[in-house]
C-alpha positions in Angstrom: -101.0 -62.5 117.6 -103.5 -63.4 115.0 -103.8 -67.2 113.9 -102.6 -67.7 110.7 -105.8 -68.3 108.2 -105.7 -70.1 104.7 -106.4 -68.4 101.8 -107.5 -68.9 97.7 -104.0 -67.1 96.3 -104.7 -64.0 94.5 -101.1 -63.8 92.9 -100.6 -67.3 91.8 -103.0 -69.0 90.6 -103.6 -71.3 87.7 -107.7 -71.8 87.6 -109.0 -70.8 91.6 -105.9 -70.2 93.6 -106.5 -73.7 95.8 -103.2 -74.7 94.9 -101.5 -71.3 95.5 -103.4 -70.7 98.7 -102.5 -74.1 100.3 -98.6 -73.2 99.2 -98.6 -69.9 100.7 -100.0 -71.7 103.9 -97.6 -74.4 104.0 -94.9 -72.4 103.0 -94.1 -74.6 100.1 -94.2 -74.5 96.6 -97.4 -74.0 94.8 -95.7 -76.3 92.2 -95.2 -79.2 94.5 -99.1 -78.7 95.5 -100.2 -78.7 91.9 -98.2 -82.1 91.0 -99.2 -84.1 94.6 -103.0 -82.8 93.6 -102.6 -84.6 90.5 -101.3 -87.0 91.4 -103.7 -87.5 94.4 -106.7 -87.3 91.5 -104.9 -90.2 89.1 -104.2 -92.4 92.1 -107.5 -91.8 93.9 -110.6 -92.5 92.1 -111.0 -88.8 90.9 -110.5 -87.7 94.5 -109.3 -84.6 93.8 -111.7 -83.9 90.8 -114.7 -83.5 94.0 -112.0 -82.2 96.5 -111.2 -79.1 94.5 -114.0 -77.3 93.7 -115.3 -78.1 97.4 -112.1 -76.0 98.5 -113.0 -73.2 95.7 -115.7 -72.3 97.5 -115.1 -73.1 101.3 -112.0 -70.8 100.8 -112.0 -66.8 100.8 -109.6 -65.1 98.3 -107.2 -63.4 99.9 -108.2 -59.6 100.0 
């Protein structure tokens, strides 16, 4: 059995598929990623603003 890998989302995806990729992981809504991103970025010092690029390029696009 192969380990299950994380991905950038190829299908939905609003600017780099982070948000898409980590909801097709978790099996959860891409939506409900998108909001607790923002709202990890308002309540965080710009937390997110540095975590998401960083992610953008440590993860491959799904092929």
């Amino acid at each position: 059995m192969e380990p299950k890998r994380m991905y950038r989302s190829t299908k939905d995806r609003m600017i780099g598929g982070v948000c898409g990729g980590i909801g097709e992981y978790l099996e959860v809504d891409p939506t409900a990623i998108r909001v607790a991103y923002a709202l990890l970025t308002l309540f965080t010092a710009f937390c997110g603003v540095i975590l998401y690029p960083i992610l953008w390029i440590i993860m491959p696009e799904k092929r």
